[in-house]
N, C-alpha and C positions, 0 to 999 in steps of 0.2 A: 677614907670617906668617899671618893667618886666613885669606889667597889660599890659601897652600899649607896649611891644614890643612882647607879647603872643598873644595880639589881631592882631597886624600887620603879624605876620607870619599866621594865620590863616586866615585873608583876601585874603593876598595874594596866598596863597593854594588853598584858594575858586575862586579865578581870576584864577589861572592856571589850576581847573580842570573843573569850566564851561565853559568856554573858550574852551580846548581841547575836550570837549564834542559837542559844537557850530559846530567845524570845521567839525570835523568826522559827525556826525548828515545827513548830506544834502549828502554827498556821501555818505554813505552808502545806503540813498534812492536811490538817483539816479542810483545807481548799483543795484537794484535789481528792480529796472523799466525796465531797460534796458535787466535782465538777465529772465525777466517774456515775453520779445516780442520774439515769434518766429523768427527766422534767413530767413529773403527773398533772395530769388536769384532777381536780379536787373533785369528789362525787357530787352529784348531784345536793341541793336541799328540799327534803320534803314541808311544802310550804302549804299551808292551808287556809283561805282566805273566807271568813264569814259574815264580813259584810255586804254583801252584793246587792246590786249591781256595782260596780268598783268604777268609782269614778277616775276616767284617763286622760291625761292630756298630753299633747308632744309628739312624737315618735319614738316605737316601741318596735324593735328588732329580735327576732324567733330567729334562734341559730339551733341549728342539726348535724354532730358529729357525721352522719353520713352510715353511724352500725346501724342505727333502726332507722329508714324514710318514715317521714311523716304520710301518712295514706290522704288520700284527697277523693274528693267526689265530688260530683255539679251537682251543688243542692238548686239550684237556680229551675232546671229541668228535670223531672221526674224521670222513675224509667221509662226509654224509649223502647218502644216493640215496631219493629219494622214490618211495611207494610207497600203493597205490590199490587196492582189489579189492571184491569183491561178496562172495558167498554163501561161497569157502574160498579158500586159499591156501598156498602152501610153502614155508618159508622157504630159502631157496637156504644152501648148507654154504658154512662161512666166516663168514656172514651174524647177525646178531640185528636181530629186526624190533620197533620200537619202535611200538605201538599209539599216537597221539594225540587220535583224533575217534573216534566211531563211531554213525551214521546207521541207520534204518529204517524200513519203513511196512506195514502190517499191516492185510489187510483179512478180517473176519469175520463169519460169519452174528451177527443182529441177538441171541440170544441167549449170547453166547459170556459164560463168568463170569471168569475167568481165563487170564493170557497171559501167555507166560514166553519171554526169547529166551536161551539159550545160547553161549558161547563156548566151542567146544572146543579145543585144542591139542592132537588126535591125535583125528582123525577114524574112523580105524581105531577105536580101542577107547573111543572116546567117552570122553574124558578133560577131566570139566568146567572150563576155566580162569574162566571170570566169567559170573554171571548178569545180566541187567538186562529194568528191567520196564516194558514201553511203557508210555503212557500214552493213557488216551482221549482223542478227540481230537472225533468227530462221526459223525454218522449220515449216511450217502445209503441209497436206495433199496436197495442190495442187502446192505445190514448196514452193520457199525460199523467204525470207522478209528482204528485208534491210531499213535503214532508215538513215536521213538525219537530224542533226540536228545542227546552226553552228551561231554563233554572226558572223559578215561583217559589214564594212563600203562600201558599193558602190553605187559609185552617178553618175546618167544618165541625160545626159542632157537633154531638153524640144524637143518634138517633136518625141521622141524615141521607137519604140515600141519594147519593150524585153519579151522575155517567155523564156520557157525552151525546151531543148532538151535532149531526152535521150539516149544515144549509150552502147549497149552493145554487147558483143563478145560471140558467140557459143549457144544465147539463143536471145527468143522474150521479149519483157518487157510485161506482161499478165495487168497490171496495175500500172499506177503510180495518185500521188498525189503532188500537191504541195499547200506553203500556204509562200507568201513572207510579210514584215511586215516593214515599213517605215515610212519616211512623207514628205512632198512636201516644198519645202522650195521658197519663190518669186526669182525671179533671179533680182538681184539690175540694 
């Protein structure tokens, strides 16, 4: 009888370890089938929404894989046409001209006291838009040099013809230059 009860306990040893080899077996394939497939991002869903305007609240986060940019533009500012002139200018209809830079160089007899450059925006009746006041700059032989150099925002409306005027006190202006620098923006 301890034959047969030494056989029994070893049968059944042998059922309990092929058995728990059985089970385990098939998942441990299974999990490494699964851990050999690359991870997908699921496609996109084509989503249609017809009640609008869609009422939103909270924050709302726009995410982009990086294959297609999202394209962008400044809807804020029309297109810009850039724009460049000297001593006057017109601003064409339709148009509003946005002043950004404005440049100049001023040469005067050695005794000049005061120098004043003018911005008009209606040339016709001298209609003063902005004053600025060079600055000296140095001597050469034939008098003194001043110069003008200044960031501005000023914006002319369509139709406008502006240049410059120079005023100065106790002295002729022997030469001047200018060089104005902007760009034309559509009037909505």
């Amino acid at each position: 009888m301890p034959k047969l009860k030494n056989s029994l306990v070893v049968l059944i040893g042998l059922i309990v370890v092929v058995s728990t080899l059985a089970l385990l077996t098939p998942r441990s394939i299974v999990g490494q089938k699964a851990a050999a497939q690359p991870s997908t991002i699921p496609p996109p869903l084509n989503v249609n929404v017809v009640n609008t305007p869609l009422p939103v609240t909270g924050t709302i986060s726009v995410g982009n894989l990086g294959d297609s940019p999202l394209p962008v533009r400044d809807v804020d500012n029309p297109t810009r046409q850039p724009v460049h002139f000297g001593i006057q200018y017109t601003v064409p209809a339709g148009k509003r001209l946005v002043i950004e830079y404005i440049s100049a160089k001023f040469r005067t007899p050695p005794t000049c006291g005061f120098l004043q450059a003018k911005l008009l925006d209606d040339l016709f009746n001298e209609s003063e838009l902005h004053s600025f006041y060079p600055t000296f700059v140095g001597t050469v032989s034939t008098g003194r040099v001043y110069g003008l150099s200044q960031e501005t925002k000023i914006y002319v409306e369509e139709n406008k013809s502006l240049g410059f005027e120079t005023v100065s006190e106790n002295c002729n202006v022997i030469s001047s230059q200018f060089a104005v620098s902007g760009h034309l923006v559509d009037i909505p």
